[in-house]
N, C-alpha and C positions, 0 to 999 in steps of 0.2 A: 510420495508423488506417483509413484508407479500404481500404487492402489484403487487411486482414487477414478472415478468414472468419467465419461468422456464430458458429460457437463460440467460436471463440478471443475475439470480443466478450462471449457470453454469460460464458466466463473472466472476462476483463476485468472487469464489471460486480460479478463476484462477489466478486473481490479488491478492488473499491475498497471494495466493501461488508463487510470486513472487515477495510479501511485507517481508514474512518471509524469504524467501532466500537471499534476499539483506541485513533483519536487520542482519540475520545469520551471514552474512560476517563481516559487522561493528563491530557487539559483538565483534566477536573472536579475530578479526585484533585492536579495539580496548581497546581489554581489559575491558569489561563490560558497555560498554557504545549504544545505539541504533541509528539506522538511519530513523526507523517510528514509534518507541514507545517510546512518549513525558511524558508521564507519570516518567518512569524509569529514563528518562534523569532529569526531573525536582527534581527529588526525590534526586541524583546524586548532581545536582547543588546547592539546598540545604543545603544537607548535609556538603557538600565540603565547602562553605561560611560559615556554621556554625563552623565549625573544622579548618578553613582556609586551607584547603586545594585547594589552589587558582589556581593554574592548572588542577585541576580537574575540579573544578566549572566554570572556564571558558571554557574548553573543552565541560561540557554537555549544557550552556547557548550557545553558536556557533552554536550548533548541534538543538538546538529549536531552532534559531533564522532564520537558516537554511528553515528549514520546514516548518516555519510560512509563510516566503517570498516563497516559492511552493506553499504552500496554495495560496498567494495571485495570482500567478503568475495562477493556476489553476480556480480562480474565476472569472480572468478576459479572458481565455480561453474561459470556457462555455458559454462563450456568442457569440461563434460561432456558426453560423446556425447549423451545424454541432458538435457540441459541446460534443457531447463523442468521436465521433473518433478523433477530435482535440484536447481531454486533453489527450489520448493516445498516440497520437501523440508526443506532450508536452512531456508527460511522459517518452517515448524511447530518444528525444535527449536530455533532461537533465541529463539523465544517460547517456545515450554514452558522453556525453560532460562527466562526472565525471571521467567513465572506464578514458579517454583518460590522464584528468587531474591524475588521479591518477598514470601514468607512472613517473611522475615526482614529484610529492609532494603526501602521501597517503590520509595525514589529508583534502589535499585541497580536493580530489577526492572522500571522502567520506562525507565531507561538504556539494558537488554538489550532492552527491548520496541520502541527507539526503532531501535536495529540491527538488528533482525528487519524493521521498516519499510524503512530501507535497501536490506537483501537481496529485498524483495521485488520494489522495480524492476528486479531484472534479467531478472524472467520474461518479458519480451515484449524484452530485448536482440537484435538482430541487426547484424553486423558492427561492433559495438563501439557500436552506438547503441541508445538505450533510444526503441520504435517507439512504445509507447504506457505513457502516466504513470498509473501507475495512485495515486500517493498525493497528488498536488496537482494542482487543478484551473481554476486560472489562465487557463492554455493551451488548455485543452478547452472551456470557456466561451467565448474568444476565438473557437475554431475551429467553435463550435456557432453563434454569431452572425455567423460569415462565412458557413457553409451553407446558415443561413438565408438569408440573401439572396441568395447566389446561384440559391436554388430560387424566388425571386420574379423571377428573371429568365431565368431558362430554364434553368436548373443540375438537375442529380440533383436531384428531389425527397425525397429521404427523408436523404439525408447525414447532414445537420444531430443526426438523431436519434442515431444512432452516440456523436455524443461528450455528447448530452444524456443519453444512458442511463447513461454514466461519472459525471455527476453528481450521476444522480437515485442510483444503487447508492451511492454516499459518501456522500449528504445522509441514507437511510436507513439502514447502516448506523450513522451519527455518531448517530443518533436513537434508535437502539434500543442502542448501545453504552450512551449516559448513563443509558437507563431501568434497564437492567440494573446498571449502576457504581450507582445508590440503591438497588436491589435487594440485592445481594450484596457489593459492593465490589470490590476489586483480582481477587478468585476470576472474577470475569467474565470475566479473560485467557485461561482454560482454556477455554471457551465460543467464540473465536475459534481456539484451537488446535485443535479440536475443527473448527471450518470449514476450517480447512486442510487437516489432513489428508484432511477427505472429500474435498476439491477436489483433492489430491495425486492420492489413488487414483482419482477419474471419469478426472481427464488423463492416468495411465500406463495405464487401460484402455482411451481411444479413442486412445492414442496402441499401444498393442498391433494393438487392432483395427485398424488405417490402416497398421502395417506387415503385417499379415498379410494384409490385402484386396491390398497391393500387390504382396506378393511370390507371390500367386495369380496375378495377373494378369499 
């Protein structure tokens, strides 16, 4: 996260904020269950098996099993020459494929929506590792309140904000997702596909622009 440049953060920020908007939707429409935070659902699944509550648990093991195959489905993405605008890519028609599904079945379409979450960790993947998380924020919290304190002792002043800005963009995205799920309902998915693609097309234009500046020079 530290490495990375000040766009690639401004990326960053924008996809989490379109990670929280879609889990927004899931929650709510679900009833307390997630479409990018595996944590909760496993916790969910769990619990549910332990208590037998077996529709439950099958409900949040779906919803991982989901995500796993977007992961994988986004691993094997990045290995396009092109490989962030191609898991963004990825990323917009696996949700639009869900929006769509979801006209007819919800569960189905937030299933698909929950694999589109998957696929979208692989946009900041380099050599097989994912540099920065953009759909759980666990980690980013943790690493925001070590920066912090390392700037209280003579450390990079500003670090800390880097990964606070990852969780202010998902706290408001998750905020303005749910207002919008009482708004319009599940159609709200089309409103995040709609952020993707623009975010598709800004990053295959400055990614044009940067090879073109370089191969001038």
């Amino acid at each position: 996260m530290l490495n990375i440049r000040r766009r690639e953060i401004l990326l960053a920020v924008c996809l989490s904020g379109v990670a929280g908007f879609v889990d927004a939707i899931g929650f709510v429409h679900l009833g307390g269950y997630f479409l990018s935070f595996m944590s909760g659902n496993t916790t969910r699944m769990s619990a549910g098996g332990a208590t037998t509550h077996w529709v439950a648990a099958g409900k949040a093991a779906g919803l991982i099993g989901m995500f796993v195959l977007g992961v994988m489905v986004g691993a094997v993405v990045s290995r396009h020459p092109k490989e962030r605008v191609a898991v963004l890519v990825a990323t917009s028609a696996t949700l639009g494929i869900g929006s769509v599904v979801s006209r007819w079945t919800d569960i189905g379409g937030l299933l698909i929506a929950a694999a589109a979450m998957g696929v979208m960790n692989s946009v900041f993947q380099r050599s097989g590792e994912v540099s920065v998380g953009l759909t759980y924020m666990t980690g980013t919290l943790v690493k925001a309140g070590q920066r912090f304190v390392d700037a209280l002792f003579g450390g990079p002043r500003w670090a800390w904000l880097r990964y606070a800005a990852l969780w202010v963009g998902l706290a408001a995205g998750a905020v303005t997702g749910a207002m919008t799920y009482h708004a319009i309902g599940l159609i709200a998915l089309w409103i995040a596909v709609a952020a993707l693609l623009l975010i598709s097309a800004a990053t295959a234009t400055v990614r044009t622009l940067s090879e073109s500046n370089a191969s001038v020079a």
